[in-house]
PDB file as gemmi writes it, atoms N, CA and C in Angstrom:
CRYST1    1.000    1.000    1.000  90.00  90.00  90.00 P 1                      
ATOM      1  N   UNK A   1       0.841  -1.179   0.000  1.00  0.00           N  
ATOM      2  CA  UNK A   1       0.000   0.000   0.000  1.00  0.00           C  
ATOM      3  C   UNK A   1       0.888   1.244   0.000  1.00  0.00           C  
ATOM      4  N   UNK A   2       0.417   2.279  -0.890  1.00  0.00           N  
ATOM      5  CA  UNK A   2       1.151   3.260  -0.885  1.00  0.00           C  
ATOM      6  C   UNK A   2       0.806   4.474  -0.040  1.00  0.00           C  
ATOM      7  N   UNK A   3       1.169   5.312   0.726  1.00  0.00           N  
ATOM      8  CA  UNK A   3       0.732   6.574   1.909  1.00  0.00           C  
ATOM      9  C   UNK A   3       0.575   7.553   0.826  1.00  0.00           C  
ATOM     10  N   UNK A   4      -0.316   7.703   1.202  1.00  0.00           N  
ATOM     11  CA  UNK A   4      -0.645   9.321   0.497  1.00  0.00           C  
ATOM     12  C   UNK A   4       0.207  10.568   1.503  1.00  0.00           C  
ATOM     13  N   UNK A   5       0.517  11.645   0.052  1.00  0.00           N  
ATOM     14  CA  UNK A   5       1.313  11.971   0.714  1.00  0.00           C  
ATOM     15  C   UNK A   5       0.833  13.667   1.325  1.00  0.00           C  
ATOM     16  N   UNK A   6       1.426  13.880   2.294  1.00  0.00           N  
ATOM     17  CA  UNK A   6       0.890  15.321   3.188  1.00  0.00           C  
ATOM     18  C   UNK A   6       2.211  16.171   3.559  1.00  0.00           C  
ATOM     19  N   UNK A   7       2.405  16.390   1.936  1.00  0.00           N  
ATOM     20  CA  UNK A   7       3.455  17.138   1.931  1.00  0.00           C  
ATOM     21  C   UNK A   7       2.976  18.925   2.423  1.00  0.00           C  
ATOM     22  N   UNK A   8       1.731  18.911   1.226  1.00  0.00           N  
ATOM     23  CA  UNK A   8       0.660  20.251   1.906  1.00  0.00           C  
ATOM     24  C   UNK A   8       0.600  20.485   2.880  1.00  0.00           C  
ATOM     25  N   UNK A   9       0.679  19.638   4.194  1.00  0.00           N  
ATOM     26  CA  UNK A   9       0.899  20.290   5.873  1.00  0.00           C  
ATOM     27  C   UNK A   9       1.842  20.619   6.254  1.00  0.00           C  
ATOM     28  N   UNK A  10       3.277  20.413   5.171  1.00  0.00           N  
ATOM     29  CA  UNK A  10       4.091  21.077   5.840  1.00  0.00           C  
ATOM     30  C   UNK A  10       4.191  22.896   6.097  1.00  0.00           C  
ATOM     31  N   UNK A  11       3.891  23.449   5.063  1.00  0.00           N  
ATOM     32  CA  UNK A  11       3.598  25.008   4.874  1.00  0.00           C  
ATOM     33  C   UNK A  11       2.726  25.252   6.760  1.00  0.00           C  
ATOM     34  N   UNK A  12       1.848  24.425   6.773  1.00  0.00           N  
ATOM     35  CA  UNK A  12       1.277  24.794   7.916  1.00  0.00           C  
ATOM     36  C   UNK A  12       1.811  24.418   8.831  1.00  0.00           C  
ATOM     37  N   UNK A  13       2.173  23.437   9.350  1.00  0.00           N  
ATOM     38  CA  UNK A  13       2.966  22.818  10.186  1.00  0.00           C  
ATOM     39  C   UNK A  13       4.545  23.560  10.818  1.00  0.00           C  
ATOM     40  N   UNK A  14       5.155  24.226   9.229  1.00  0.00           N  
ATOM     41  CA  UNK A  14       5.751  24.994   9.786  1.00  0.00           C  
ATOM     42  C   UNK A  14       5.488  26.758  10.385  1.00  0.00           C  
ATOM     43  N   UNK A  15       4.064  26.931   9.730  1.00  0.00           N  
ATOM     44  CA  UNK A  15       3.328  28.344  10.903  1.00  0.00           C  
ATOM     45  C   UNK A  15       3.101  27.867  11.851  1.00  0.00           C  
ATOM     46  N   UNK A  16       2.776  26.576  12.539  1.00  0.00           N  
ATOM     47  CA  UNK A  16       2.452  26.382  13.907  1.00  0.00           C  
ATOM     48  C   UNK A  16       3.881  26.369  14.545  1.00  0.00           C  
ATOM     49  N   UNK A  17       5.109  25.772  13.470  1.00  0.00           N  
ATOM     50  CA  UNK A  17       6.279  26.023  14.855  1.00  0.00           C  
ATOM     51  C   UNK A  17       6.565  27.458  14.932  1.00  0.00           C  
ATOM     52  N   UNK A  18       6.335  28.354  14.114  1.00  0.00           N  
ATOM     53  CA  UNK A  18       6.204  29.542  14.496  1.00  0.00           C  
ATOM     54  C   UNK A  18       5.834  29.922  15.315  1.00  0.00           C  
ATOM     55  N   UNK A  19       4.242  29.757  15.617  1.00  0.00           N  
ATOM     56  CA  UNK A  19       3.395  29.986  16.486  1.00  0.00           C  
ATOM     57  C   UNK A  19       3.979  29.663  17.784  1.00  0.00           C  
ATOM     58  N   UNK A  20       4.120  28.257  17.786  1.00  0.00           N  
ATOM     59  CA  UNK A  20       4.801  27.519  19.853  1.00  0.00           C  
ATOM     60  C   UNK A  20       6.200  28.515  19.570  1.00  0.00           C  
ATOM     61  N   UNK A  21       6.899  29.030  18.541  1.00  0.00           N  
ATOM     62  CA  UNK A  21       8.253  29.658  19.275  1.00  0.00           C  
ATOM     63  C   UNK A  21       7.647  31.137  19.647  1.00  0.00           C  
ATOM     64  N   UNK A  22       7.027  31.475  18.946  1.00  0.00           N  
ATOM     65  CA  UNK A  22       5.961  33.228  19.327  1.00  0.00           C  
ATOM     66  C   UNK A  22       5.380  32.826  20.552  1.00  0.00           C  
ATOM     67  N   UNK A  23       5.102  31.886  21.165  1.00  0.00           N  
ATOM     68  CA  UNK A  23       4.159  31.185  22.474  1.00  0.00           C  
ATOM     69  C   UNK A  23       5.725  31.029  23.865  1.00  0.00           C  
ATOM     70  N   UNK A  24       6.559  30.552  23.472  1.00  0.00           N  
ATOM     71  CA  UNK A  24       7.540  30.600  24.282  1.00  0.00           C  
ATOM     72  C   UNK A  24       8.414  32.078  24.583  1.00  0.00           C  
ATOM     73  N   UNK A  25       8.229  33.136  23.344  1.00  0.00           N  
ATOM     74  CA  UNK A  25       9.265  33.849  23.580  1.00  0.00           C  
ATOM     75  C   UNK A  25       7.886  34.601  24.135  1.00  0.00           C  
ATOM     76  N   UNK A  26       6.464  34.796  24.229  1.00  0.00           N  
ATOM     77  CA  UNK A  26       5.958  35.504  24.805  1.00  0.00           C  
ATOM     78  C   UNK A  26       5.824  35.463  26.820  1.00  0.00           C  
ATOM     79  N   UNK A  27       6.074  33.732  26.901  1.00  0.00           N  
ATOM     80  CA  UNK A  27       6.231  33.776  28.204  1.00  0.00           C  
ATOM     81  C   UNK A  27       7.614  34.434  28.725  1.00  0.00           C  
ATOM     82  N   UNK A  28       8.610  34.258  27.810  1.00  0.00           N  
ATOM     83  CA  UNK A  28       9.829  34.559  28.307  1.00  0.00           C  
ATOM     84  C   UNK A  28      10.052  36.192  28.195  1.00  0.00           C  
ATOM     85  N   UNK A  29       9.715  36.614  28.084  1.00  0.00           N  
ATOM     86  CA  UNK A  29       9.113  38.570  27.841  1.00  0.00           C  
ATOM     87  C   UNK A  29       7.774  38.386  28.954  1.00  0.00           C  
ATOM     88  N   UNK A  30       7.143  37.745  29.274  1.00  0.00           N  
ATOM     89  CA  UNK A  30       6.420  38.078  30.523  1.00  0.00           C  
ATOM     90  C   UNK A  30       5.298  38.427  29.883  1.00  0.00           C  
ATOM     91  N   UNK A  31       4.479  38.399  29.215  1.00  0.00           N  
ATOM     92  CA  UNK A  31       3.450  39.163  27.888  1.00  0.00           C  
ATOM     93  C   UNK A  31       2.371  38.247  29.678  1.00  0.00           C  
ATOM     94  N   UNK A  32       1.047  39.590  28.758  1.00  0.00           N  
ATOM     95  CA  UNK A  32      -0.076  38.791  29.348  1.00  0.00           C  
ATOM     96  C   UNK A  32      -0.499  37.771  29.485  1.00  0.00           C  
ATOM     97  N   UNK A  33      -0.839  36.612  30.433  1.00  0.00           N  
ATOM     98  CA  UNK A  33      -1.541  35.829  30.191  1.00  0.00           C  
ATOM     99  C   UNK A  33      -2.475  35.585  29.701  1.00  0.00           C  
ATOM    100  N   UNK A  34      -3.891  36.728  29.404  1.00  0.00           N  
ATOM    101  CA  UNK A  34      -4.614  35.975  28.016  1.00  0.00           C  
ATOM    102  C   UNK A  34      -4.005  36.237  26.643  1.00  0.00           C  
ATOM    103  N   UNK A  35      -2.998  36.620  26.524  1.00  0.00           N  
ATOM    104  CA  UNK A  35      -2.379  37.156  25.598  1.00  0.00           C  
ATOM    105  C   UNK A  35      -1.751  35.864  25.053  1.00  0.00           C  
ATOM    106  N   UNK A  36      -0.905  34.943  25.996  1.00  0.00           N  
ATOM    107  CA  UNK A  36      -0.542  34.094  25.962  1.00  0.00           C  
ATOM    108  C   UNK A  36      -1.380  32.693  25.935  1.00  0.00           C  
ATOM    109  N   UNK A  37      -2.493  32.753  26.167  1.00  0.00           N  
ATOM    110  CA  UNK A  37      -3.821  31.948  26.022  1.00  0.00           C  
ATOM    111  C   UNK A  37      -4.843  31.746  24.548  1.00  0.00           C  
ATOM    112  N   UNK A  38      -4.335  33.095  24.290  1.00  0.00           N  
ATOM    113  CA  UNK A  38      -5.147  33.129  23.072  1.00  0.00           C  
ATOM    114  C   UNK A  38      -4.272  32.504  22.031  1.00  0.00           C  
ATOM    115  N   UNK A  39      -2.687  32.874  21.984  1.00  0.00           N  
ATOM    116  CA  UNK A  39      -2.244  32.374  21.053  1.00  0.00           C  
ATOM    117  C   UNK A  39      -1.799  30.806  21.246  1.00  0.00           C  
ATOM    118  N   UNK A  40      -1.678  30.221  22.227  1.00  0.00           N  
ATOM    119  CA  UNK A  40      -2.027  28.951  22.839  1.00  0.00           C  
ATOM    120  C   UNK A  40      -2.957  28.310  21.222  1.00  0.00           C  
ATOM    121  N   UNK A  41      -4.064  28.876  22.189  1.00  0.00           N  
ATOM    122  CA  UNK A  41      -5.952  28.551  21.061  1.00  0.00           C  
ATOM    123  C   UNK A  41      -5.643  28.452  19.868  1.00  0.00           C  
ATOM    124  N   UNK A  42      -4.954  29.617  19.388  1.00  0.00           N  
ATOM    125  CA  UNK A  42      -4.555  29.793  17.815  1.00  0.00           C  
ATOM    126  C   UNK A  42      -3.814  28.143  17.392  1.00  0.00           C  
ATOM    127  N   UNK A  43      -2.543  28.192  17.992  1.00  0.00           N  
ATOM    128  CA  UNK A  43      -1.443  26.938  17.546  1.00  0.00           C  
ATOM    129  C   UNK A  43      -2.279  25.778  17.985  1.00  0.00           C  
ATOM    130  N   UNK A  44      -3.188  26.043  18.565  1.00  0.00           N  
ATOM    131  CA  UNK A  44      -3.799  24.086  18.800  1.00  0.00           C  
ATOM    132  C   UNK A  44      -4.820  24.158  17.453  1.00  0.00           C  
ATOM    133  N   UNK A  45      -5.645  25.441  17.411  1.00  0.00           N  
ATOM    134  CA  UNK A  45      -6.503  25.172  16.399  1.00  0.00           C  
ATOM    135  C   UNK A  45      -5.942  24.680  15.099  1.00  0.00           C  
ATOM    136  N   UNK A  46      -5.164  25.386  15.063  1.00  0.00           N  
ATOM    137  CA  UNK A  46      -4.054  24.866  13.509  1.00  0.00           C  
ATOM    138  C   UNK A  46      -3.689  23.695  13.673  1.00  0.00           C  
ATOM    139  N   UNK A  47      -3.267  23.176  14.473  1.00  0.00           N  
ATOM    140  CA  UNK A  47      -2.991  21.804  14.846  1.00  0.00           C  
ATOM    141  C   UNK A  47      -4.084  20.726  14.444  1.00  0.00           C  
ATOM    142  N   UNK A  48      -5.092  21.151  15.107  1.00  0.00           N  
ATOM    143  CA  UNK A  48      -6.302  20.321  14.694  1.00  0.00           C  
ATOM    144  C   UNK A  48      -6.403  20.330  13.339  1.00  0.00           C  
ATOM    145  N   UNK A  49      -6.178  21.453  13.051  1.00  0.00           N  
ATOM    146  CA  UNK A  49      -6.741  21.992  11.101  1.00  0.00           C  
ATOM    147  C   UNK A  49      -5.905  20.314  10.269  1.00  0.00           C  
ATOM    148  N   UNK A  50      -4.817  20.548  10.547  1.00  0.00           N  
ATOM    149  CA  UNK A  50      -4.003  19.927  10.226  1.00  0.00           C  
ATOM    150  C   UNK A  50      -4.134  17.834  10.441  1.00  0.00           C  
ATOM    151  N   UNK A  51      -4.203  17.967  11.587  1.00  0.00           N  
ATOM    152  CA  UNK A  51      -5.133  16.759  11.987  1.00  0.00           C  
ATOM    153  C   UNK A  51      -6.150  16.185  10.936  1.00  0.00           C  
ATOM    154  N   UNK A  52      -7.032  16.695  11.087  1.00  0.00           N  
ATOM    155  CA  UNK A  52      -8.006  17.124  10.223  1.00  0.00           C  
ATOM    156  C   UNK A  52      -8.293  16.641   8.795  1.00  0.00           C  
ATOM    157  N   UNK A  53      -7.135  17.704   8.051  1.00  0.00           N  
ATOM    158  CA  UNK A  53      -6.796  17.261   6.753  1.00  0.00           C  
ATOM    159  C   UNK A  53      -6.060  15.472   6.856  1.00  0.00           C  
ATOM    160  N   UNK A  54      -4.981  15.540   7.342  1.00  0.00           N  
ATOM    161  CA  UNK A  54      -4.454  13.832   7.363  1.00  0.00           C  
ATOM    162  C   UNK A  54      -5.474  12.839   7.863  1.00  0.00           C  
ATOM    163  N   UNK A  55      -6.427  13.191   8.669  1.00  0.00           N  
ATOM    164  CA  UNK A  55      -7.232  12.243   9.376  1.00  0.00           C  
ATOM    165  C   UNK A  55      -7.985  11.960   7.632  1.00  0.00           C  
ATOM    166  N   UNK A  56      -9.115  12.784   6.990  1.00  0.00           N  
ATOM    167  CA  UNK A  56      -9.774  12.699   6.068  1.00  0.00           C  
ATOM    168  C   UNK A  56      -8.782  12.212   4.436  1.00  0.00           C  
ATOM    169  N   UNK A  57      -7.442  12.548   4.400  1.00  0.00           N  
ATOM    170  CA  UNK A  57      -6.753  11.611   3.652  1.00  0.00           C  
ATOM    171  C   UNK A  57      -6.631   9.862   3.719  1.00  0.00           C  
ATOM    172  N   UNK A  58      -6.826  10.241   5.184  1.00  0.00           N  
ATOM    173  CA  UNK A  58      -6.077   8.425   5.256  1.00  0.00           C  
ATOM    174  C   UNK A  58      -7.854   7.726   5.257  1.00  0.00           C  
ATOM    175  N   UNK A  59      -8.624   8.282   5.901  1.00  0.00           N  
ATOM    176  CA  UNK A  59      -9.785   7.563   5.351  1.00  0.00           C  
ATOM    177  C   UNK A  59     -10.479   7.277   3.864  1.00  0.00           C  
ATOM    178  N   UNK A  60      -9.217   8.477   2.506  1.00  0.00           N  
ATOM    179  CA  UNK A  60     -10.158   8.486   1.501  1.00  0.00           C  
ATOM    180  C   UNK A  60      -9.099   7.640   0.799  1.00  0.00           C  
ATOM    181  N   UNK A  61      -8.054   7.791   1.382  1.00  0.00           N  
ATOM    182  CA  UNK A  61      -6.982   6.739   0.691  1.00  0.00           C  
ATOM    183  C   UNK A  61      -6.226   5.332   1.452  1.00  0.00           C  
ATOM    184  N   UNK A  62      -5.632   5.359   2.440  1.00  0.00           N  
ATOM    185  CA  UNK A  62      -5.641   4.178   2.984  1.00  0.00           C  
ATOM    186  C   UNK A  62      -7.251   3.415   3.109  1.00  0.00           C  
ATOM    187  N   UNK A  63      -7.891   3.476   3.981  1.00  0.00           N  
ATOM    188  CA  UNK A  63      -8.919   2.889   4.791  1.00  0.00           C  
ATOM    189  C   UNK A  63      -9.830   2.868   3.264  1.00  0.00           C  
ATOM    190  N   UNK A  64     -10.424   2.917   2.557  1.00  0.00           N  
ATOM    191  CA  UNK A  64     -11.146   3.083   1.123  1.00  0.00           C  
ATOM    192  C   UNK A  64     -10.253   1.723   0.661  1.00  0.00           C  
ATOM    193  N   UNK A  65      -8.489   1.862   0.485  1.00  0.00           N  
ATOM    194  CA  UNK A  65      -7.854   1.193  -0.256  1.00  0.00           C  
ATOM    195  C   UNK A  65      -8.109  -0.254   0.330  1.00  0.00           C  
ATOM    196  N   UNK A  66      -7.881  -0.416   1.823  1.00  0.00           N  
ATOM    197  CA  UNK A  66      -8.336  -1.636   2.219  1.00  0.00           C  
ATOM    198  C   UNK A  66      -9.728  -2.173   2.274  1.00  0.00           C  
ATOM    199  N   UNK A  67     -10.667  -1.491   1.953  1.00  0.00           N  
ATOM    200  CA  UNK A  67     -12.185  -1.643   1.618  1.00  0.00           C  
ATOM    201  C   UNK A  67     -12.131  -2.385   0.489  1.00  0.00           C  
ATOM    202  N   UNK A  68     -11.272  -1.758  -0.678  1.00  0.00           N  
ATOM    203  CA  UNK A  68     -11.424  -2.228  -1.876  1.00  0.00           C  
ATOM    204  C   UNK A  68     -10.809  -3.613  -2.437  1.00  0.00           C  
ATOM    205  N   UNK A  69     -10.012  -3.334  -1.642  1.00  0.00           N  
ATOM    206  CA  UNK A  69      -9.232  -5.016  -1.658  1.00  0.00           C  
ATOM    207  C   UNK A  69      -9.174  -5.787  -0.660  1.00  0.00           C  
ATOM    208  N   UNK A  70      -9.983  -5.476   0.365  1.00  0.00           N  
ATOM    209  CA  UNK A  70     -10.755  -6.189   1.241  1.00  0.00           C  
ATOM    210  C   UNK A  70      -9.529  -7.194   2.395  1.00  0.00           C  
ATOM    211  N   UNK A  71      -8.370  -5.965   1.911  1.00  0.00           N  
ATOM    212  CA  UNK A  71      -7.233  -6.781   2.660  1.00  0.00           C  
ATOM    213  C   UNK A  71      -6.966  -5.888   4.197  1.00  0.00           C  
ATOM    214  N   UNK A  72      -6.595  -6.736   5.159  1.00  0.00           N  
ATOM    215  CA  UNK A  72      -6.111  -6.090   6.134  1.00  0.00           C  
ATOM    216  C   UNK A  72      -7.393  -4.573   6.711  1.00  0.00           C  
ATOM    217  N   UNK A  73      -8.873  -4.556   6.178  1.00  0.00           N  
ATOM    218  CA  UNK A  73      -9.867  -3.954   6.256  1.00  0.00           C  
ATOM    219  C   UNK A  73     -10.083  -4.133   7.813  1.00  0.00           C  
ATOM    220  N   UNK A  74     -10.302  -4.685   9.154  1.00  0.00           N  
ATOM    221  CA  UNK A  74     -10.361  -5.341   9.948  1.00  0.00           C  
ATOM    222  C   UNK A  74      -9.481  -4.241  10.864  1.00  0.00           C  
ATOM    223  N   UNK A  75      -7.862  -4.729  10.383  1.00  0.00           N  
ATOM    224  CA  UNK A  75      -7.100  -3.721  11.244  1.00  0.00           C  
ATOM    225  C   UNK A  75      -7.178  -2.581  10.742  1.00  0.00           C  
ATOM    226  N   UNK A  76      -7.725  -1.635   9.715  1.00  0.00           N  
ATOM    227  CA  UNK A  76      -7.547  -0.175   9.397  1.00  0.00           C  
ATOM    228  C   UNK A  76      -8.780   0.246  10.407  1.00  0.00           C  
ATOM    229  N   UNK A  77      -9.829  -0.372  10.480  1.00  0.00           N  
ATOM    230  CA  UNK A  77     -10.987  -0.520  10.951  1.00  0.00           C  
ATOM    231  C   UNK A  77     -10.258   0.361  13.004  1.00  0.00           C  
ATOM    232  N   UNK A  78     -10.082  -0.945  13.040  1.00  0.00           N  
ATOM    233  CA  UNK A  78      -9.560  -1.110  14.593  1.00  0.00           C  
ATOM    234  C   UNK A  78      -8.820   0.533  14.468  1.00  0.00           C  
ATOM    235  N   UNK A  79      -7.694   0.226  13.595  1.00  0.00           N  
ATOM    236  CA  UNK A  79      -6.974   1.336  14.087  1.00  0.00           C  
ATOM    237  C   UNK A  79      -7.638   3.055  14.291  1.00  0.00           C  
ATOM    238  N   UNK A  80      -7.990   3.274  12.900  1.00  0.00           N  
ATOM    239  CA  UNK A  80      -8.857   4.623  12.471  1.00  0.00           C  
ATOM    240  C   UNK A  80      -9.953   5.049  14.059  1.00  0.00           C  
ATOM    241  N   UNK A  81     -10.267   3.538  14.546  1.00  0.00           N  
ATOM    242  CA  UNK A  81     -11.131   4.050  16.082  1.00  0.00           C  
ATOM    243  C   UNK A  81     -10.472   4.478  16.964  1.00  0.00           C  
ATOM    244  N   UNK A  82      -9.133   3.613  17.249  1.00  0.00           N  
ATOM    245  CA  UNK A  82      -7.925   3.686  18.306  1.00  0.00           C  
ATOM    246  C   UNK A  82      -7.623   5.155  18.514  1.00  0.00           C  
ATOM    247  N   UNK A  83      -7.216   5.899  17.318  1.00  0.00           N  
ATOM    248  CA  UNK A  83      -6.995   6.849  16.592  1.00  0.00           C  
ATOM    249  C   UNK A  83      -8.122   7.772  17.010  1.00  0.00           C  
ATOM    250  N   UNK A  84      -9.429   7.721  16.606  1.00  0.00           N  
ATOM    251  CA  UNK A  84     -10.383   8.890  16.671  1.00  0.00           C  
ATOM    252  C   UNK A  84     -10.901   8.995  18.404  1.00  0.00           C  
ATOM    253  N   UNK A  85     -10.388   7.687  19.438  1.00  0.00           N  
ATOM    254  CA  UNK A  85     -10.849   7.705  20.756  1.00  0.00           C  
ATOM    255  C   UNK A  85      -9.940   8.218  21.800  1.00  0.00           C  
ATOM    256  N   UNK A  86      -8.843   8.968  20.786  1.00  0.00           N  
ATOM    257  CA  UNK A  86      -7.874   9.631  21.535  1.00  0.00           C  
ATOM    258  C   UNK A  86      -8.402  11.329  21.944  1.00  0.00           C  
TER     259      UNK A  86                                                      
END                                                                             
């Protein structure tokens, strides 16, 4: 089986390490705490965004792929729950 690939999250992935180093240098400057809360919110939401997109890849391309060839369907099954009960 081949991984689809999520090269596209990297662009974002690398604004969120932006974001946690803008999140560290704001504690280390002493910045407000909702100041520091909000942008918290920001870097998780992106996070999720990101989530998100790979979660809905691997269901349209892995988990589909083992549907279709009816191989190893069972464990994508298992896993994709393991995965969403986190």
């Amino acid at each position: 089986m081949n991984n689809p690939c999520h090269d596209k999250e990297i662009k974002n992935l690398n604004r969120i390490e932006g974001q946690i180093k803008g999140i560290k240098n704001m504690i280390e400057e002493r910045k407000y705490c909702v100041e520091i809360l909000n942008q918290i919110s920001a870097a998780k939401s992106a996070l999720s965004s990101v989530e998100g997109k790979i979660l809905k890849r691997h269901i349209r391309h892995c988990v589909k792929e083992s549907i279709l060839s009816d191989e190893h369907f069972d464990e994508k099954i298992d896993e994709l729950l393991k995965v969403l009960k986190r």
